[in-house]
Each structure stands twice: as structure tokens, then as C-alpha cells.
C-alpha positions, -999 to 999 in steps of 0.1 A, spaced: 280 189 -324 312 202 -313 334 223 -330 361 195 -324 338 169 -346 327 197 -371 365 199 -377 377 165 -381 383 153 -417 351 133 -431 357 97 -421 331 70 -441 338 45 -413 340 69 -383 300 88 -383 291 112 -359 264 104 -335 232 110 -344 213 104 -315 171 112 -312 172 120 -350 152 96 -371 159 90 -406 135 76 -439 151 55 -462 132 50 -496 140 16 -508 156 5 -479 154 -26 -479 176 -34 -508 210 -19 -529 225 18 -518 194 24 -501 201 -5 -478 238 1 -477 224 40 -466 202 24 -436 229 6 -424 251 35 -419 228 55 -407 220 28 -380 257 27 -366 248 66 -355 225 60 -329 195 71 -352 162 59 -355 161 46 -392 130 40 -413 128 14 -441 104 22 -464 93 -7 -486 65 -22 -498 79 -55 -496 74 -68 -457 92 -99 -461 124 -82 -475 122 -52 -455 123 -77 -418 154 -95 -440 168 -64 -444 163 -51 -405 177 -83 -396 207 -82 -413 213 -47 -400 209 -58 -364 235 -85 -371 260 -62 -380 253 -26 -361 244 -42 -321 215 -20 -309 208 -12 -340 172 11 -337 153 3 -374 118 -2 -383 99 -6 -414 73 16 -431 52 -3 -458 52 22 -487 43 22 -525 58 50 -542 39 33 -577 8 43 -561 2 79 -553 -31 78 -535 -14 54 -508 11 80 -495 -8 105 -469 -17 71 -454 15 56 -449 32 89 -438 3 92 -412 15 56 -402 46 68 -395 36 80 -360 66 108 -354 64 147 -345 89 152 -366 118 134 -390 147 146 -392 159 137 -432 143 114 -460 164 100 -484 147 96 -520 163 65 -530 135 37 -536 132 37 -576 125 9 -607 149 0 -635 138 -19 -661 158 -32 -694 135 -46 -718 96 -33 -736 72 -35 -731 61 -2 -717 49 -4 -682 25 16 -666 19 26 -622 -12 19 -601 -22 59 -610 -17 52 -649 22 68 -653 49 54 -670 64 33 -639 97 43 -638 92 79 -644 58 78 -623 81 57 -592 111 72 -592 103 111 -598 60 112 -594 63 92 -558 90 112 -546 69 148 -555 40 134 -537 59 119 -508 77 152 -499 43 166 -500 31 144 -470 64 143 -456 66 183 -454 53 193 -413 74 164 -401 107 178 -419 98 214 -410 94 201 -374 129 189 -371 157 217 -361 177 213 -396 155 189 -416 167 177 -449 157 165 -481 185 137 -498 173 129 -535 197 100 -549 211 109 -586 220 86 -610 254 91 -634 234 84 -662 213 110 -657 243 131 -668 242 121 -709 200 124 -710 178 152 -717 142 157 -704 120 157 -733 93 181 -718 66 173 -743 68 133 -734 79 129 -696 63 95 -695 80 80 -729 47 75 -749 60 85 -784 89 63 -781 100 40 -752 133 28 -748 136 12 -711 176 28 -700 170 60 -719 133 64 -699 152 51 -668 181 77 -669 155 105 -680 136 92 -640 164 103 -625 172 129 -643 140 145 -633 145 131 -594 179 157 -598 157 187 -614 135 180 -585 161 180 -556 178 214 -568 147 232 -576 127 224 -543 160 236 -527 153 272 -545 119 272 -533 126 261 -500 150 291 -496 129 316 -513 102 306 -490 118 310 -457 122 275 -451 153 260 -432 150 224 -446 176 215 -467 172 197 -503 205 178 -519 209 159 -541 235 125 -547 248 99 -566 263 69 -560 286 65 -587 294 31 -605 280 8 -581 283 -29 -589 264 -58 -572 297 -79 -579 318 -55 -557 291 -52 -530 300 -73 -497 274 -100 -490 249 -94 -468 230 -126 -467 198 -129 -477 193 -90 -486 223 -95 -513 248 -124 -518 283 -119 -535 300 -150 -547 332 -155 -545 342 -162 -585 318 -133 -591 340 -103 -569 370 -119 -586 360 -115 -618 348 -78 -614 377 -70 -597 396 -48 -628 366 -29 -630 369 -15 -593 398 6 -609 368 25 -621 332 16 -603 327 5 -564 304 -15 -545 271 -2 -533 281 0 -495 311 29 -510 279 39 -533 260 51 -501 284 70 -490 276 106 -507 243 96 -498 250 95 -463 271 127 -456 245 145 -472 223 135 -447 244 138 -418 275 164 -423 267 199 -405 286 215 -434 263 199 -462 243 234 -477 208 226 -496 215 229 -533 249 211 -533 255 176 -556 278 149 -537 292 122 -557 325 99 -553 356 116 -558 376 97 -583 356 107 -615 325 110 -600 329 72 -600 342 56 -571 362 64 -537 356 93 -512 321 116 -509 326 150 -522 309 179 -536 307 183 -572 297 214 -597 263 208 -608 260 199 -647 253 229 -666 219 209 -676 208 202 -642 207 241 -639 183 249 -665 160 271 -647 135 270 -673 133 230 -678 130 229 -639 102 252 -635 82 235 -664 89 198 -646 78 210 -612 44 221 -630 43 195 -647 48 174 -620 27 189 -598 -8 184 -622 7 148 -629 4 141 -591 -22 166 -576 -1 178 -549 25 208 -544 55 193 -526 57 234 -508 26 223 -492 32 214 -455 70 233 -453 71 265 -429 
């Protein structure tokens, strides 16, 4: 990239090329992951979909070839609910190397009962933050093939108010569906900054950031027929709230510069700039709690016996 583009303000509608890299997208079929993909597309990259859905993952590629002529997007059937699928669909990938993954795929719930993954974990906790681990563990060679290969984990704002509770990461004692679902990505954070440390301690020049989209509401998000449709009584009635939240196509763009902007550094949190809520990508100090060294070392233990693998496994 030139020094001329490394200079130039940040412009959300104005990416810079990113020709012959190739980019994974976790739950791209759908929300800020497929807001992300389509981005991403309008750079020249090749962009992966990873879903396990087939029938909305070719919706979603369709509707990204619509709007981004040339587009270059493919799908990769993948299951982050069940662990012992990964190595499989990461060898299906078929690439020498990949150049960012973007941890975005992940399961909200609202109501009990408890729900439990193919591999027996609490299925937001063992989606969201246990597929993620396991994926980066398979993902690994292909990043550390790339010249600057990078790790983009997608935050939540909720994650902000919640505490890990390091004797119950899966919510048996007591299960309350947004409090276990902000706790996920709470952990998904932990997991972004401390893989960063370990990368750098051990030599490694892949990246790890981490992102959030801000308040991101389906009513604000533009149609994009039949991944997501906005009517029009629906946008007008949410439209005081955009004084405060955003759609999810503004939602993917921290997401995005922290895949692609040269000045991006591994540790860094990008979030919207108007509160952390809405508007422009920019980098924000990392919540005190987010720094904990001691709670992140116990949760990458943890979460490495919980899935069997060491995400370090693969980097060089």
C-alpha cells in the first residue's frame, strides 16, 4: 500500500484494495457478519462465508453479488456448536494461506431452558467462545502463512457490565439466557487480547483484535432481500433511537478496519465513536476488566481442557 493510501483519512465507503488476500467470515451469512462480508467483497478479496446453513449462506452470496459486481465469495459449511467438525472443515478450505478470520458467528438466546452443544457445553458459551478457541487452533498455519495475518474477534457492548464467573463458565448453577449470552462474549474479548499477548511473546507476527459493533438494530439495517428485510413502518419507527444505536451495515464497520487498516496493532479494541454506540470506527481504551491478566490466563486454561486443543498450536 502506498504511503499516499496509508495516509488518507479512514473512509467506511472508500476501502482500500485488497486484492489476492482472502478473508473468513464466521457467521457470514447473516447480521454484522454479513454486513462484514459484503465490505470486504467490494475490496477485491476473496471472502469466505462460513455457515452451517447452505441454503442461507448461497442467499447471502447472492445478494452480495447483486450489490458488489465481481464480487469473489464462497461458502464454507461450518459448525462452530460442534468441535470435532472443525479440522475437517478448515482442511476443506483448500488455501495456502488466509489472510484474516473474523470471529463473528455466535447464538443469542432469550428464554430457559438451558441449552446444551453437540460436545455437551452450554451453547452459547460452547459457540460463541469454545468454537472460536478450537477454530483458531486449525486455522493457525494458514494465518501464519499470510505476510500480516490477523485474528478479528467481534465484542459485544454488553460484555462491558458482565463478569466471568470462573467457577461456572457454562451457567450450570444458575442460568439466565442475556446474562450467559453477554458472559460468551465476554470471554470471546478475554480471548482476543490474550491470544494477542501470546502471539507476541511467541514471536508471532499475526495480529489478534478485538471489535464491537455497537448498538446495532435490525430496524435501522437496510434491506437486503431475503438475507434481511426492513420494512418500511419498522425504520420509521426506530428512527429516534438512531440518535443512539445504528444499523448493522455501520455495526461492521470497526469490524472491518480491523481487518484491513495497515495501522490496526494486535491488542487494540475498535468500537463506533459516538459512545461506543454508533457512527465512525475508532479505537477505544480497553475496560479495565478486559485486562485482568489473571482471569484471562485462568479462561484460556480453562478453555483449552474444555476443547482439547491449544489455539498457539499451528502459529510460527
Amino acid at each position: 500500500m502506498s504511503s499516499a493510501s496509508q495516509n488518507r483519512p479512514w473512509d467506511v465507503h472508500r476501502l482500500p484494495s485488497a486484492e489476492g488476500r482472502t478473508f473468513l467470515v464466521t457467521g457470514g451469512n447473516a447480521g454484522i457478519g454479513y454486513f462484514t462480508a459484503e465490505q470486504l467483497a467490494t475490496t477485491g478479496a476473496v471472502v469466505v462465508l462460513g455457515s452451517r446453513d447452505t441454503a442461507k449462506a448461497d442467499a447471502a452470496m447472492a445478494s452480495i453479488r447483486l450489490r458488489v459486481p465481481g464480487a469473489r465469495v464462497r461458502h464454507l459449511r461450518l459448525d462452530l456448536a460442534d468441535l470435532s467438525s472443525l479440522k475437517t472443515a478448515v482442511d476443506g478450505l483448500d488455501l495456502g494461506r488466509l489472510d484474516a478470520v473474523v470471529h463473528n458467528a455466535g447464538v443469542a438466546l432469550d428464554d430457559p431452558p438451558r441449552r446444551e452443544s453437540a460436545d455437551g457445553h452450554e451453547l452459547m458459551f460452547g459457540t460463541n467462545h469454545l468454537g472460536h478457541v478450537a477454530l483458531t487452533r486449525w486455522l493457525a498455519p494458514l494465518l501464519s502463512a499470510a505476510p500480516a495475518g490477523r485474528v478479528v474477534t467481534v465484542g459485544s457492548f454488553a460484555a462491558r457490565s458482565e463478569r466471568l464467573d470462573l467457577e461456572d463458565l457454562e451457567s450450570t448453577r444458575e442460568y439466565r439466557p442475556k446474562r450467559a449470552y453477554g458472559r460468551s462474549k465476554l470471554a470471546q474479548m478475554y480471548f482476543g487480547f490474550e491470544l494477542d499477548r501470546r502471539l507476541r511473546a511467541f514471536g508471532s507476527p499475526v495480529l489478534s483484535v478485538v471489535a464491537h459493533p455497537g448498538g446495532a438494530l435490525d430496524a435501522l439495517t437496510p434491506s437486503r432481500a431475503p438475507v434481511h428485510v426492513t420494512h418500511p413502518g419498522e425504520r420509521l419507527r426506530a428512527l429516534p433511537a438512531g440518535l443512539l444505536v445504528q444499523g448493522k451495515d455501520a455495526g461492521a464497520w470497526p469490524v472491518v478496519r480491523a481487518v484491513l487498516d495497515p495501522e490496526v496493532r494486535g491488542g487494540e479494541l475498535w468500537g463506533p465513536r459516538v459512545f461506543g454506540l454508533r457512527g465512525l470506527p475508532r479505537r477505544e481504551p480497553v475496560p479495565a476488566h478486559m485486562a485482568d491478566l489473571a482471569v484471562a490466563a485462568r479462561l484460556w486454561a480453562a478453555s483449552g481442557e474444555l476443547t482439547g486443543a491449544d489455539p498457539l498450536l499451528g502459529f510460527r
